[in-house]
Residue frames as qw, qx, qy, qz and C-alpha x, y, z in Angstrom:
[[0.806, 0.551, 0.184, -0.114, 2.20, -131.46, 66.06],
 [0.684, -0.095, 0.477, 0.544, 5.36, -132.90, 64.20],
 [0.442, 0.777, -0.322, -0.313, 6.63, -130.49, 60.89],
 [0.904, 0.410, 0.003, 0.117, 7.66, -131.85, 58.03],
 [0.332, 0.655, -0.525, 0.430, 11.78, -130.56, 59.35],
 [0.460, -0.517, 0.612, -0.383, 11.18, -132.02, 62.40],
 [0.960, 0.174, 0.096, -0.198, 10.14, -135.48, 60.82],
 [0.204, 0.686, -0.652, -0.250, 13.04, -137.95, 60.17],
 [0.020, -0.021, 0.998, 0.059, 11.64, -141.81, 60.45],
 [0.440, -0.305, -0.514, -0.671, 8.12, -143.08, 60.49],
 [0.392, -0.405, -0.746, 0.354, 8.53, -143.78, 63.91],
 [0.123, -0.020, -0.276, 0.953, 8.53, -140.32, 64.20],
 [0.339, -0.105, -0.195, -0.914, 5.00, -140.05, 62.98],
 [0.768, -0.226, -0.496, -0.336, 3.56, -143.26, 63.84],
 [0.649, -0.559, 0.351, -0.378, 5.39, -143.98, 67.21],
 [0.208, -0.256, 0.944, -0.021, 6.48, -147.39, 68.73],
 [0.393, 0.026, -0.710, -0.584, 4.45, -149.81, 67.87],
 [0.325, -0.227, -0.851, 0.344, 3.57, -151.08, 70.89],
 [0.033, -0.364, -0.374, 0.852, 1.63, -147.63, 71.23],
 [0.265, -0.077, -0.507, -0.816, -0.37, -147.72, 68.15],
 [0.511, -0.117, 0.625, -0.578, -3.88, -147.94, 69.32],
 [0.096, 0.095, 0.964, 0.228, -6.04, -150.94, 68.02],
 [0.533, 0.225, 0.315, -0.752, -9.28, -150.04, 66.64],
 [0.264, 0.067, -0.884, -0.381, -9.97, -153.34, 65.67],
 [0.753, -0.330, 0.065, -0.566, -13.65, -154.80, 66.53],
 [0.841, -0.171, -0.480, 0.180, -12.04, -157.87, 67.94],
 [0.707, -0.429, -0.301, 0.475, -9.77, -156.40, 70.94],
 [0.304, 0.859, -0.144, 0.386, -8.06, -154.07, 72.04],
 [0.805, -0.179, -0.353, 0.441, -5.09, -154.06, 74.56],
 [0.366, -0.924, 0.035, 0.104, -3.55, -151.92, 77.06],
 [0.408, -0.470, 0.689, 0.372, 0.08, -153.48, 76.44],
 [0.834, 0.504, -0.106, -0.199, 0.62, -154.77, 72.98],
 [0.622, -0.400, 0.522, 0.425, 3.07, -157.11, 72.19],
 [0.383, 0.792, -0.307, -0.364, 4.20, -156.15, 68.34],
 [0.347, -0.439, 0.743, 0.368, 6.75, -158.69, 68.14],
 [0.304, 0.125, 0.884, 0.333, 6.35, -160.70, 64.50],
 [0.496, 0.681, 0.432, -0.322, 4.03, -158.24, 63.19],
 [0.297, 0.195, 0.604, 0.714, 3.81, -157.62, 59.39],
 [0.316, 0.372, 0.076, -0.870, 2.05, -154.85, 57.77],
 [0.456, 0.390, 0.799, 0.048, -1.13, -156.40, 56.02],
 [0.158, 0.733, 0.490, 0.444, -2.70, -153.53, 54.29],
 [0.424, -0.178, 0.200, 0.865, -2.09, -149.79, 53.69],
 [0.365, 0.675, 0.582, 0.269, -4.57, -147.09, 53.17],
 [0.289, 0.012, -0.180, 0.940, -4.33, -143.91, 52.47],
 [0.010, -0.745, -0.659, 0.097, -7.18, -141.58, 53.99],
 [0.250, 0.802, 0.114, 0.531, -7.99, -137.82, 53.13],
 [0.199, -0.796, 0.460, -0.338, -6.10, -137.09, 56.93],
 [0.673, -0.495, 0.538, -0.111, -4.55, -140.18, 57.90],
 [0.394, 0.247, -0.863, -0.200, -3.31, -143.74, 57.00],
 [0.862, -0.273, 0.235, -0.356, -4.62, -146.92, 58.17],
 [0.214, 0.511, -0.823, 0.124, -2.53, -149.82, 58.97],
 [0.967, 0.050, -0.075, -0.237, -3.57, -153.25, 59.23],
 [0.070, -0.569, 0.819, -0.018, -1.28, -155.90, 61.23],
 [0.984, 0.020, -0.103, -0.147, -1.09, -159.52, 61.11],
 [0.869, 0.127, -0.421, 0.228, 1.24, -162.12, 63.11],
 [0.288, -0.640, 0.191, -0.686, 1.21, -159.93, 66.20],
 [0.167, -0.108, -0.947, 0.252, 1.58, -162.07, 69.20],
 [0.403, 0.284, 0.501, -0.711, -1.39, -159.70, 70.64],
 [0.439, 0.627, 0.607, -0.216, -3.32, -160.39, 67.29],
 [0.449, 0.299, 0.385, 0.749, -4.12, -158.75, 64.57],
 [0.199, -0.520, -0.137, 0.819, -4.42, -154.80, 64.80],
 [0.282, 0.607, 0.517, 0.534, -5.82, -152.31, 62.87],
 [0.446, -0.596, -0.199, 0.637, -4.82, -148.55, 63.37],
 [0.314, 0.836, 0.266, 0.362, -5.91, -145.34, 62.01],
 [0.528, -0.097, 0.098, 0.838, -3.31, -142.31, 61.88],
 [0.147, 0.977, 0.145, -0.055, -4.62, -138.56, 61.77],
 [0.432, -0.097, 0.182, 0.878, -1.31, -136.98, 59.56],
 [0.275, 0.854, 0.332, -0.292, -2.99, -133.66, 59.24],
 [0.032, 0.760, -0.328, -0.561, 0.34, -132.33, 57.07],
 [0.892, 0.433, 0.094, -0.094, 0.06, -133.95, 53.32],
 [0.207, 0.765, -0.586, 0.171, 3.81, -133.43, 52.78],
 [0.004, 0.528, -0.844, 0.093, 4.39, -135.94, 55.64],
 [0.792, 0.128, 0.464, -0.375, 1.41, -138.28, 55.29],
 [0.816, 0.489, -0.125, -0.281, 2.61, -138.64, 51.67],
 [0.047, 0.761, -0.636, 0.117, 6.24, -139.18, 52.84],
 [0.682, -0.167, 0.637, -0.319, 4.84, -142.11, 55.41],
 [0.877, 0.361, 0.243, -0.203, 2.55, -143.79, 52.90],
 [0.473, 0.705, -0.514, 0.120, 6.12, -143.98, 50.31],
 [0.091, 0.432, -0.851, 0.283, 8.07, -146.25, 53.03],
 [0.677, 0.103, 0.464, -0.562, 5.05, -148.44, 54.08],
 [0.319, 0.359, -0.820, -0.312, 5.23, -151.61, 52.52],
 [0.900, -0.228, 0.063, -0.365, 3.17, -154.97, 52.99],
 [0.868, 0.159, -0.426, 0.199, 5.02, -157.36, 54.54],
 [0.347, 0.540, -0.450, 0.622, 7.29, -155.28, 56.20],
 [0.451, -0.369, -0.645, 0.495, 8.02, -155.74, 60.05],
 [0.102, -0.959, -0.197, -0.178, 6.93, -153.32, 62.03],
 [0.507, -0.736, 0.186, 0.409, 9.55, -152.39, 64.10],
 [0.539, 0.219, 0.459, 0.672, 11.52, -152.12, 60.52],
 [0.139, 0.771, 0.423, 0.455, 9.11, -149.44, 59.50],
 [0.219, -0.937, -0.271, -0.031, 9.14, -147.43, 62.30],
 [0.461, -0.614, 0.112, 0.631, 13.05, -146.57, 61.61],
 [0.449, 0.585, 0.382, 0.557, 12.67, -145.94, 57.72],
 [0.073, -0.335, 0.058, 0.938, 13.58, -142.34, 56.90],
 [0.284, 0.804, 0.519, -0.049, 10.96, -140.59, 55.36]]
């Protein structure tokens, strides 16, 4: 489990992207391809985030996050942005 001193991008917490799983009811994928995704939507849950892609070559995506430390779930959910590429996001400092 990641501490909030050990935390310094949102990749750190969220990974590549290409590893985020998909629990979307339309697909899921073994490989993802990420390129040209955008974050669609942003929630915040009482342990996680959800994250909602769109313009994925694989598709659109939809990926739930267990952050079990509020400190850096709240950190995450602050650099999250619609629109924003992924691969952008996942070097933001937090």
């Amino acid at each position: 489990m990641e501490t909030a001193a050990m935390v310094t991008t949102l990749g750190d917490v969220l990974g590549p992207p290409e590893t985020w799983p998909n629990h979307s009811q339309f697909r899921d994928f073994v490989r993802r391809d990420m390129s040209g995704a955008v974050i669609s939507a942003v929630d915040a849950r009482e342990n996680g985030i959800a994250v909602s892609t769109d313009g994925a070559a694989c598709g659109p995506t939809f990926t739930m996050f267990v952050i079990d430390d509020p400190d850096i779930r709240e950190r995450a959910m602050r650099v999250l942005r619609l629109g924003l590429e992924v691969h952008s996001a996942v070097q933001l400092a937090i």
